[in-house]
Structures are given as C-alpha cells and as structure tokens.
Phi, psi and omega in degrees: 000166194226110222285132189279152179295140147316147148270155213274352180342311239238152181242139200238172202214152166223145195228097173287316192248230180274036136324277206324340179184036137204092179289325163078016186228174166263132176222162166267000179181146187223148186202132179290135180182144185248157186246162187240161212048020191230135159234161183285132107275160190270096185220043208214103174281128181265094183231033175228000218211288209215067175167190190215139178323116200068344179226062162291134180289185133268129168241171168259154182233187167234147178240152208249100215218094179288147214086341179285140181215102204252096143315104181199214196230131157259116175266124190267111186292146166287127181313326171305293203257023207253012159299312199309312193294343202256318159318283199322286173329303194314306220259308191304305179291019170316302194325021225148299189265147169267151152284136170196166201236165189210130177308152198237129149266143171215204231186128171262197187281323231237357179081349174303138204258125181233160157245124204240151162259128205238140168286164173187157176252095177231139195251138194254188168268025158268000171284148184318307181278338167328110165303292186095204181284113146235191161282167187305320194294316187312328169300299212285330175302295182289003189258327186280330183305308174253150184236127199230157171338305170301351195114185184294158185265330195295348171258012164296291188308319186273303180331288212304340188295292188319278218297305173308329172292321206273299185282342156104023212248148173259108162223044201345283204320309164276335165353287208299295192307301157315343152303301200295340213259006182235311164308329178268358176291331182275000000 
C-alpha cells in the first residue's frame, strides 16, 4: 500500500538521537516512525553537549545505507511557535549539524501507513567534529571518558537504547555499543 501524504502546511521535526527523549520544545503531536535508507551511527564527536573541546563525546548521526530503516519520533510543531522551535533547534545542532528534510513514514490510529515531510539534523563528514568510523570497543572507552555540559555521553547512549526499546524499535549498532558500555560498567 502507498503510504498517503500529510498535508504539508504543519511543520514536523524528526528526532533519531536525544530528539527522541528530551525534545526541549512544545509540540502538537509525536508520533513513532522511521525514514528509509539511512542508519543511526555513533560517528559524530560532541564538544558543545555530552563531550568537551578535546575530550569529545559520540553522538549519533545518519549514514546512508540502502534498504535500511532508522527509527525515531516525529513531532508535528505548533503553528505558533514553529519558527521559534527551529532557531532553538538550529543553535542546540550547532556542533555539526545540518538541516535538511526527509520523507517520515508513521502509522495513523487506523493503521494506514502516512507519510509526513519532516526536518532532521544530520552531520556529515565535512564537519570539524565529525568522528567517523571505529571499533566498538574504541567507541565504549570513549563514551565512558566523556562528559559535557548536558551530562555524561554513557547516558546519551543508554537514554537512546531506552527510547528504542520503548517504541519497540531494532537498532544492532546501538545495542551492541550499550551492551558493551553496561558489562563493562559493573
């Protein structure tokens, strides 16, 4: 079936990483959904938010993988205020990220598959902070090392773990690294 469109008027937000549980805005409606072709990685170094200028945390970003389908919360913003939200937004995704928008797939009440066109924050590799690619284990040293204004990164990584188990959502990549960051904690 061929998921019918929103109208586009309402302005939507898509959230992969701490979008996902700690939205920091007022919205009129949230809703679980996923974009296609894309996976969440940790591959985004953090110095304004859960690291430090030299000491970076990992955040997650999207890399583009076809066939792939990365989970995460769509907010449909209040009309009033979705300027606002987005200048806010603009300034939280400083580190890195760009805006750039993407079809949403969701779920109505009724079960019909919609599609909303949505904003999203994604760090590519020409940015300053940009990581890239390591081992798990080399991530989990560094995630346990860091800390930023927002708090420590191993609960950026366990929050984001939480909210996929909660929608009910599959993500190996992060799993694996939260598996690895909770055995070696005790």
């Amino acid at each position: 079936m061929t998921p019918q469109e929103l109208p586009s008027e309402d302005l939507w937000i898509f959230g992969y990483g701490s979008l996902m549980w700690r939205p920091d805005f007022s919205f009129a409606e949230r809703r679980n959904g996923f974009i296609l072709d894309h996976e969440r990685r940790f591959w985004q170094g953090s110095t304004d938010h859960r690291g430090l200028p030299g000491r970076p945390g990992r955040v997650v970003t999207l890399v583009p993988r076809t066939g792939a389908r990365c989970w995460g919360t769509a907010y449909r913003l209040l009309p009033a205020g979705a300027e606002e939200v987005l200048a806010r937004l603009d300034y939280r995704e400083r580190g890195g990220f760009d805006r750039k928008q993407v079809d949403v797939h969701i779920r109505s009440d009724r079960g019909i598959s919609l599609r909303v066109r949505a904003e999203l924050y994604v760090a590519t590799p020409s940015n300053p902070n940009y990581l890239g690619s390591d081992s798990l284990d080399a991530m989990a040293e560094q995630v346990r090392a860091a800390r930023g204004p927002s708090g420590p990164n191993l609960d950026y990584v366990l929050e984001l773990a939480e909210a996929l188990r909660a929608m009910g959502a599959e993500d190996e990549h992060v799993f694996a690294l939260e598996a690895l960051l909770r055995t070696e904690k005790v």
